[in-house]
C-alpha positions as CSV (number, residue, x, y, z in Angstrom):
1,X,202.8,-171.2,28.0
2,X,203.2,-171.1,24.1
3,X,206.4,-172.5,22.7
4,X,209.4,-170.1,21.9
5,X,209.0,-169.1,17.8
6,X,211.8,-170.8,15.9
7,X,212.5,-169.2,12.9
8,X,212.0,-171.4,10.0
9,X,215.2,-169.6,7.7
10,X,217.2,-169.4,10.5
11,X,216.2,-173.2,11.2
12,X,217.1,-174.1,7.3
13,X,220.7,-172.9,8.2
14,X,220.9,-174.9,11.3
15,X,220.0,-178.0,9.6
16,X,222.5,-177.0,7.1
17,X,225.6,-176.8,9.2
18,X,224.3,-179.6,11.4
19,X,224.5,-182.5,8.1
20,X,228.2,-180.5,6.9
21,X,229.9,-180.1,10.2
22,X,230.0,-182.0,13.5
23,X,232.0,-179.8,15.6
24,X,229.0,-178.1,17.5
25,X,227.4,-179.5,20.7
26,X,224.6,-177.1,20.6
27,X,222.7,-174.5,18.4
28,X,221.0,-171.7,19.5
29,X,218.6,-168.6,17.5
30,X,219.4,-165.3,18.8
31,X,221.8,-164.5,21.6
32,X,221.6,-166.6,24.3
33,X,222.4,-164.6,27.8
34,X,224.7,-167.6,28.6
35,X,225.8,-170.6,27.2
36,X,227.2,-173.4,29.7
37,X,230.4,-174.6,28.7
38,X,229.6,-178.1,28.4
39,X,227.4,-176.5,25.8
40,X,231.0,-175.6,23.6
41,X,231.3,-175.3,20.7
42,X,228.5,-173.4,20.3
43,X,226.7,-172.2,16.4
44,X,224.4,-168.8,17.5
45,X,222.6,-168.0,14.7
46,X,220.7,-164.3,14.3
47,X,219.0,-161.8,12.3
48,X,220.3,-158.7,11.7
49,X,217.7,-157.3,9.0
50,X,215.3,-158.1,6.8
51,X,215.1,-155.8,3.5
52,X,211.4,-156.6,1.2
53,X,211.0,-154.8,-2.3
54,X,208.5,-156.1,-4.9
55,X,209.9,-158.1,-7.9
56,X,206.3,-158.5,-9.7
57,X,202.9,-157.9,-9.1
58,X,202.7,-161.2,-7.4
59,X,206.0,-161.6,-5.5
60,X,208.3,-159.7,-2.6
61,X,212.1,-160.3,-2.7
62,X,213.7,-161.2,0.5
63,X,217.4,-160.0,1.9
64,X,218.0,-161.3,5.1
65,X,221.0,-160.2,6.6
66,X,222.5,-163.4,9.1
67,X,225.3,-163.7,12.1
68,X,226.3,-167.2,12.4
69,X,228.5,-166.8,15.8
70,X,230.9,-169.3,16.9
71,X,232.2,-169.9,20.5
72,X,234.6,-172.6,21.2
73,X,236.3,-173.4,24.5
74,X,240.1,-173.2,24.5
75,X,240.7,-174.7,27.7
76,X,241.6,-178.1,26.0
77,X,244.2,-175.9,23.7
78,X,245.9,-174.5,26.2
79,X,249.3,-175.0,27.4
80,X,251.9,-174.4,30.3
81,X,254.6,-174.1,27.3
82,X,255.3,-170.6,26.5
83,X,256.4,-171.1,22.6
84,X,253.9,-169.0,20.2
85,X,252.5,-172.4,18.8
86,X,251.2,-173.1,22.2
87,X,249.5,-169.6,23.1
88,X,247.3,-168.9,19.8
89,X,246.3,-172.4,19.5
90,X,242.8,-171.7,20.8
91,X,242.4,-169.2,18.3
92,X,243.6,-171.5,15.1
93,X,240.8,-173.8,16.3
94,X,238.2,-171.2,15.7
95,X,239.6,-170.2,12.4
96,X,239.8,-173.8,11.5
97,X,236.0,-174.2,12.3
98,X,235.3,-170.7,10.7
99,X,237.3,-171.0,7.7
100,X,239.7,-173.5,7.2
101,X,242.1,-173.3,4.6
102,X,244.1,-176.8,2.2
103,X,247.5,-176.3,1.3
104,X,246.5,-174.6,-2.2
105,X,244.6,-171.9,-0.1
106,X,240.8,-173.7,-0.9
107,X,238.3,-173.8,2.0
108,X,238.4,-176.7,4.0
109,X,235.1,-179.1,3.6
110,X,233.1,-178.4,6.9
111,X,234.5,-174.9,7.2
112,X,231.6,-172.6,8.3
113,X,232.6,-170.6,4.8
114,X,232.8,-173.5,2.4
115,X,229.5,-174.8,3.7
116,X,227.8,-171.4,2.5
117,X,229.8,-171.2,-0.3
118,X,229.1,-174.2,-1.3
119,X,225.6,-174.9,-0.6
120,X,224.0,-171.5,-2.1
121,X,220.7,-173.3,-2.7
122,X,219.4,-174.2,0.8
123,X,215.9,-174.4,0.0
124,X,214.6,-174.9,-3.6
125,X,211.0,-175.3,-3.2
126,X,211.3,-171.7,-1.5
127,X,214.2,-170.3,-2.9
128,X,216.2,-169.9,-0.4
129,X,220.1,-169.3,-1.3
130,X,222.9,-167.6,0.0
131,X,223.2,-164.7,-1.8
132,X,226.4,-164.5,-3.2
133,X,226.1,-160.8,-4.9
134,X,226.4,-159.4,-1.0
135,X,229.8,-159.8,0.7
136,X,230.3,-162.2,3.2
137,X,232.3,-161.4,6.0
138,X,234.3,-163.2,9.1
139,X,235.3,-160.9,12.1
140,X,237.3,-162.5,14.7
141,X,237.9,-159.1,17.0
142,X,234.3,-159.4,18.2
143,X,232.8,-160.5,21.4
144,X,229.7,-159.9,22.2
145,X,229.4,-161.4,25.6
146,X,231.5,-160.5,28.9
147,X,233.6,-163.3,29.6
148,X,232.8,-164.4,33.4
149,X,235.8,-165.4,35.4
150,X,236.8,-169.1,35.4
151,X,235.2,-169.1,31.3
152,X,238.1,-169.8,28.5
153,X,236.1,-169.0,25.2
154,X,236.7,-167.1,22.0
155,X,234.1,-166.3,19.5
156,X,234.0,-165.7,16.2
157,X,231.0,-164.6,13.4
158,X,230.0,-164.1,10.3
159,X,227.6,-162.4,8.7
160,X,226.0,-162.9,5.0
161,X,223.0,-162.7,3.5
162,X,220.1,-164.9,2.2
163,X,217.5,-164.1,-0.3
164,X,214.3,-166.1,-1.2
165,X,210.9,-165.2,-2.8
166,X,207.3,-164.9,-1.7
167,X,204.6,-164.8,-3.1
168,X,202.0,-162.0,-1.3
C-alpha cells in the first residue's frame, strides 16, 4: 500500500504554526472522521479551492483558498461554579489560540492570526505567501463534526488564502 499524499502547501503551513505555537498535540490534512481526545488540541488543515490564471507566457498564478480548524477540549475549563466567567471559559481558550488579543487590541504572538499575519512569506524559493489582498476570516459558530456523547470540544476555523507562482 502507497503512502497517503501529503500536500506539500498544506505541509508548509503545518510547519509554520508548528515553530510559532505550541499549543497543538496533533496536526492533521483534511478532515479527519475522528480525532481522539488525547489527540486535543487539534490544528486540521484543508483545501477549499484552488483558482490558476496565467500571469506570463511562462508562469500560472496560484490562489488557494485554506481552513485551518481548531478543536480544543474544554473539559479542563470547566467548572461546577455557575458565575459567567466559569461557563464560557472553554470558549475564551479557543479564541485565545485563534486570535488572541494584548491590552492595546494587537494580536497576541502565537495567535493562529498573528502567525499568518505576520509571516506572509512562507516559502521564498516558491513564493508562497499569505495573500493578504483576500480577507481572512475566523468563524467560531461552525462545527463540522457531530459531537459523540461523553466528548467536550469546540472548534473553531479560519479560512484565508495563499498564492505562489509556477512555472508551466
Amino acid at each position: 500500500m502507497s503512502k497517503p499524499y501529503s500536500d506539500p502547501i498544506l505541509q508548509k503551513y503545518i510547519d509554520l504554526i508548528k515553530a510559532n505555537c505550541g499549543d497543538f498535540k496533533a496536526f492533521y490534512q483534511g478532515e479527519p472522521v475522528r480525532i481522539p481526545n488525547s489527540s486535543l488540541p487539534a490544528l486540521l488543515i484543508s483545501k477549499r479551492q484552488t483558482q490558476v490564471g496565467p500571469l506570463s507566457n511562462a508562469e500560472d498564478g496560484h490562489q488557494m483558498g485554506i481552513t485551518i480548524t481548531v478543536i480544543v477540549d474544554v473539559r479542563k475549563d470547566l467548572s461546577t461554579e455557575e458565575s459567567i466567567p466559569a461557563v464560557t471559559n472553554g470558549v475564551a481558550t479557543l479564541y485565545d489560540i485563534m486570535e488572541g488579543r494584548n491590552e492595546d487590541y494587537t494580536l497576541k504572538d502565537g495567535s493562529i492570526l498573528d502567525i499568518l499575519r505576520t509571516n506572509l512569506l512562507v516559502d521564498d524559493v516558491h513564493q508562497l505567501r499569505t495573500d493578504l489582498d483576500s480577507v481572512t476570516r475566523v468563524d467560531y459558530g461552525t462545527t463540522l463534526r457531530d459531537r459523540p456523547a461523553g466528548e467536550w470540544y469546540i472548534e473553531a476555523s479560519v479560512d484565508f488564502v495563499c498564492t505562489f507562482v509556477q512555472v508551466r
